[in-house]
N, C-alpha and C positions, 0 to 999 in steps of 0.2 A: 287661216284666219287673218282679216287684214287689220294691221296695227298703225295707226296715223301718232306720229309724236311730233310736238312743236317744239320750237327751240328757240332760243335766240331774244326773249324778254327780260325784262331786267327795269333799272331804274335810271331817269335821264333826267335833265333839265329840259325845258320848256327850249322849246325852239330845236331842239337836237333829235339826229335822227337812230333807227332802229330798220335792221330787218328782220321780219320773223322769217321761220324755214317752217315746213311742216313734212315731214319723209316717211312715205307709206311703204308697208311691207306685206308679205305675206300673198302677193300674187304678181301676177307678171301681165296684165293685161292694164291701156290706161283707163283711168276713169274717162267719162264723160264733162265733166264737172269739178272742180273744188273750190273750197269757200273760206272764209276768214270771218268766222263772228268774234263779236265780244258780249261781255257782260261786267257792267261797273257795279260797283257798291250799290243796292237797292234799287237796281235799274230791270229791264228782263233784257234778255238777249237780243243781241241786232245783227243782222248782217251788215258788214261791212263792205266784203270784194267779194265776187268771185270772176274764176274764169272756165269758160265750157267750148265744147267746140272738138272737132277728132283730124287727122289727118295733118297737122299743122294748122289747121286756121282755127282760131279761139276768137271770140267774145270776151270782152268783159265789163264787168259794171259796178260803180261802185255809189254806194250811200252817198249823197250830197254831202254829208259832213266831212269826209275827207276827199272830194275828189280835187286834182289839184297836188293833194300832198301826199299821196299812198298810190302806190304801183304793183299789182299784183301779175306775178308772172312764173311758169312753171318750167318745168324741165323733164319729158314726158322718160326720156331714157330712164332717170333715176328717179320718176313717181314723186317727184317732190313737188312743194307750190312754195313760191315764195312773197314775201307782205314789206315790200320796203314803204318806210313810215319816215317821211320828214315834216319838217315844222311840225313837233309834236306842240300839244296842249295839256294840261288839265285833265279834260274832257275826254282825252286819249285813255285816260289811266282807267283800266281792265283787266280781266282774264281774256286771252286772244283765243277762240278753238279753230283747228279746221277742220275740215270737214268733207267730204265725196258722195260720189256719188255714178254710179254706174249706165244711168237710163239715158235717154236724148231726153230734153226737154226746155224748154223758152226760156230766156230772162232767169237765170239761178239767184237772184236774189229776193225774187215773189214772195210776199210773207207764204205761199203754199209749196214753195218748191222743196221737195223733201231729199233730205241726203241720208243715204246709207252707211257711214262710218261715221264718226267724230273723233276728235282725239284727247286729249287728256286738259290743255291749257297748256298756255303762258303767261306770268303776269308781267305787264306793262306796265309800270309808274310811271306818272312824269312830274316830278317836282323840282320845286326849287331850294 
């Protein structure tokens, strides 16, 4: 059974940065795909990064809101993905999920693109 857990959230000031980790287990093949959403207080869910792609070359795409300040990039040996977050904001502050996904498929941030695992959360604050 594959087990996605994130790590690496917590609480910062404005302007300061964060990287989330998300470390999947439970199989030995890589995904296709992994992703990085959040959800804020009263908000729905959004994607934020992902990245897709097999053999060494990947894609990735991220939400206008952070691109610029968020670098998403994985480590296919150890099935991890990772979500470096600078100039945070406000606006940052969420539960982070990640998320996989096994199939080939376009663009992994399509509001249709469907992922097969998720993991538990991170929370993100960024206050002052």
């Amino acid at each position: 059974q594959v087990q996605l857990v994130e790590s690496g959230g917590g609480l910062v000031q404005p302007g300061e940065s964060l990287r989330l980790s998300c470390a999947a287990s439970g199989n030995t093949l890589d995904f296709y795909a992994m992703a990085w959403f959040r959800q804020a207080p009263g908000k729905e869910r959004e994607g934020v990064s992902c990245i897709s792609g097999s053999g060494g070359f990947d894609i990735t795409y991220y939400a206008e809101s952070v691109k610029g300040r968020f670098t998403i990039s994985r480590d296919n040996a150890e099935n991890t993905v990772y979500l470096q977050m600078n100039s945070l904001n406000g606006e940052d502050t969420a539960i982070y999920y990640c998320a996989a996904r096994w199939r080939y498929g376009n663009n992994c941030l399509r509001p249709d693109y469907s992922y097969d695992h998720w993991g538990q959360g991170t929370v993100v604050t960024v206050s002052s």
